[in-house]
C-alpha positions in Angstrom: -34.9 29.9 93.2 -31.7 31.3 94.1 -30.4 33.7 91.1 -26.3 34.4 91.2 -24.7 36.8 89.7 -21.8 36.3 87.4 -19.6 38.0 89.8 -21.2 36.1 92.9 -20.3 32.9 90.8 -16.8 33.6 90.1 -16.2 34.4 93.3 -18.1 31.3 94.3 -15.8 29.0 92.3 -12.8 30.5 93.4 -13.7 29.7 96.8 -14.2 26.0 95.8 -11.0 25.9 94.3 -9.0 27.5 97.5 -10.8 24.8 99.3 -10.0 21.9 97.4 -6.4 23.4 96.6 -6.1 23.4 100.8 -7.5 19.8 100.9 -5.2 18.6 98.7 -2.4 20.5 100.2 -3.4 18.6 103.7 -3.5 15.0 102.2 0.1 15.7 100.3 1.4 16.9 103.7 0.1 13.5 105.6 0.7 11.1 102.7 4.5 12.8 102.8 4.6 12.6 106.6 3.5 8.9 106.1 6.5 8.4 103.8 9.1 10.3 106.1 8.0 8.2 108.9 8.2 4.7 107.4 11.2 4.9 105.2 13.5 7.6 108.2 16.6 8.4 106.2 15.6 6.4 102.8 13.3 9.0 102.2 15.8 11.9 102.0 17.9 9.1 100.4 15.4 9.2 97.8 15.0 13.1 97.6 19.0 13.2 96.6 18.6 10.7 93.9 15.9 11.6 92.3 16.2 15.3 92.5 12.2 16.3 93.3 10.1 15.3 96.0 7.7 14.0 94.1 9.3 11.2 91.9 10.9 10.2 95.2 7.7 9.8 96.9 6.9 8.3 93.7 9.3 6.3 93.6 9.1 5.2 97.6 5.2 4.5 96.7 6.4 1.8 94.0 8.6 -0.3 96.5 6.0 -0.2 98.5 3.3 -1.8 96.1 6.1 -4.3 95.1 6.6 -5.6 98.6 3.0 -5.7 99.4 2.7 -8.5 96.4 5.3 -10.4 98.4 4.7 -12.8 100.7 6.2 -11.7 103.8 5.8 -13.8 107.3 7.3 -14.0 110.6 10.0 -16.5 111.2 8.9 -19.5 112.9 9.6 -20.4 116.6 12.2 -22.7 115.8 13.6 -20.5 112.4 13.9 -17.6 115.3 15.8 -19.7 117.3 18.0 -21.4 114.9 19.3 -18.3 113.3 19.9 -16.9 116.6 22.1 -19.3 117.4 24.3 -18.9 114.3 24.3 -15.5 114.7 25.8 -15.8 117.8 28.3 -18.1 116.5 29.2 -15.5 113.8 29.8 -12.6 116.7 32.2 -15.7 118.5 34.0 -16.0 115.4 34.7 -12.3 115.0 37.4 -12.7 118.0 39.5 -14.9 116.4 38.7 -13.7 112.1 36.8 -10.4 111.8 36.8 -11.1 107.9 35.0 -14.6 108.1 32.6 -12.9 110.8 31.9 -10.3 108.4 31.2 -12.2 105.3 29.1 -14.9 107.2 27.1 -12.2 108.9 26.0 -10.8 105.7 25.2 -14.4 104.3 23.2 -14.9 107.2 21.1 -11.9 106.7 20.6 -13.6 103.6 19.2 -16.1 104.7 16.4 -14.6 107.1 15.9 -12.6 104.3 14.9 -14.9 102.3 13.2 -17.1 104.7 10.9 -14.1 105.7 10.2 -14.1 101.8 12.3 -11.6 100.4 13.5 -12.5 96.7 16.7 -13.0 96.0 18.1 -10.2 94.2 21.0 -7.5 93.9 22.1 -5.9 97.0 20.6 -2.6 96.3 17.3 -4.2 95.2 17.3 -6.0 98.7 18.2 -2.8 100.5 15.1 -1.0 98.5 12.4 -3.7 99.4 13.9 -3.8 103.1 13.5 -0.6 103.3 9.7 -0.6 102.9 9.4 -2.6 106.5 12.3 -2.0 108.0 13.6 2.1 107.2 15.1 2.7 110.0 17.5 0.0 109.9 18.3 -0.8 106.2 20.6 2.3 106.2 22.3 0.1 108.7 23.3 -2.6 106.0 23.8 -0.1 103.4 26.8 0.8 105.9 27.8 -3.0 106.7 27.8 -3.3 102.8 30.3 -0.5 102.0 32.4 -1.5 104.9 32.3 -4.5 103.1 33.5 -3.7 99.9 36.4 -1.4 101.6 37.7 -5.0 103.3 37.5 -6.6 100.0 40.1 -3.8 98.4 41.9 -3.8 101.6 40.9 -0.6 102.7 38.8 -0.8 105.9 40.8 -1.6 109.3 39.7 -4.2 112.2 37.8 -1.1 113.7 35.7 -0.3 110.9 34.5 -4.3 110.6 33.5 -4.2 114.3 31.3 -1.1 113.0 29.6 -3.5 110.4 29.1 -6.2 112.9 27.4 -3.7 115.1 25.3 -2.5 111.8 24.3 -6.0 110.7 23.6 -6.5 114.2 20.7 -4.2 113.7 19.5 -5.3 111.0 19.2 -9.4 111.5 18.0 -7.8 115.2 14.7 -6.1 113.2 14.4 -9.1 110.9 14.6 -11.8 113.2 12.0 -10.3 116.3 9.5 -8.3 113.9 6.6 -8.9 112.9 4.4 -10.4 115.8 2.0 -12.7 114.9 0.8 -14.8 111.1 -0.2 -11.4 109.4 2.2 -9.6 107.0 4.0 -6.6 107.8 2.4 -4.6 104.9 -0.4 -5.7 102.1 -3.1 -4.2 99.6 -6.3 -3.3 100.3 -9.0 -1.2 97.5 -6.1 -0.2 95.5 -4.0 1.6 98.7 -1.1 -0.3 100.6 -1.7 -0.4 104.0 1.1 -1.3 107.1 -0.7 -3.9 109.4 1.3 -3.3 112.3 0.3 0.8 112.3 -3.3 -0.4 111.7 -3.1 -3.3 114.7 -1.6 -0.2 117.2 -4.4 2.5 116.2 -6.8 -0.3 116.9 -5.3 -1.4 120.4 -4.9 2.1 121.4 -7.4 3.9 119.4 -7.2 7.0 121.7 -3.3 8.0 121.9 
């Protein structure tokens, strides 16, 4: 029987607790290099609103556990095709009435929205749960949105609403072509969210 002494312990323990404090330093590093990754500018987005890192990570984590409980799918053949052609009807009308173009883009975006199986909610509630699958692009309608509102108080010029077309265009791009296949972009598993698609790729290519 091995016999320590109380230095030899203390020592012992510390050296437990610089290992687990590096552990846990690693898995924060990955879980927020996770985060960066899937939300792109939301996340620093996040950082400026909240103030701390941490509740925005927080926060990020709780959007992500509310979209997982949705029930999110691909459009359909047909649904793809459809709203395809209205959106090119939209971009045709933009010649001849930027405004109308503008407003019917955005209530088209709606729409797939909503027929991939977001809720209908608030703008910035939709831009929040959008951003869970789709981070690189939502800041894209945050843009189209603002330019928007400018329009409506006559502030934003024939220029700045072929900018939002070209945002929204993004977007309903994203929406419409992703994701491939009858799974869900994102869903729960043993308590822990977990993004299919990232999943799918590390299986296809488990050596890159």
């Amino acid at each position: 029987m091995i016999t320590l002494t109380p230095l030899e312990l203390v020592i012992g323990l510390l050296v437990v607790a610089v290992l687990v404090g590096i552990a846990v330093t690693a898995m924060r590093r990955r879980h927020s290099a996770t985060l960066k990754t899937r939300f792109g500018h939301e996340y620093e987005r996040a950082v400026d609103s909240t103030g701390s890192t941490h509740k925005a990570e927080t926060l990020l984590h709780e959007r992500e556990k509310r979209v997982a409980s949705f029930d999110i799918r691909p459009l359909s053949g047909p649904e793809r095709e459809r709203y395809v052609t209205e959106w090119r009807a939209v971009q045709s009308r933009f010649v001849d009435s930027p405004a109308d173009a503008i407003t019917r883009a955005d209530v088209l975006l709606g729409e797939v929205m909503e027929a991939r199986g977001y809720p209908v909610v608030d703008f910035e509630q939709r831009s929040q749960d959008l951003s869970v699958d789709h981070g690189d692009v939502v800041e894209n309608y945050r843009t189209a949105h603002t330019i928007a509102q400018r329009h409506a108080r006559g502030e934003a010029t024939t220029e700045h609403l072929r900018q939002a077309m070209i945002h929204y265009r993004a977007l309903f791009d994203d929406l419409v072509n992703e994701p491939q296949g009858n799974v869900p972009a994102i869903a729960r598993r043993e308590g822990r969210v977990i993004d299919l698609r990232t999943e799918k790729t590390r299986e296809e290519h488990p050596h890159d």
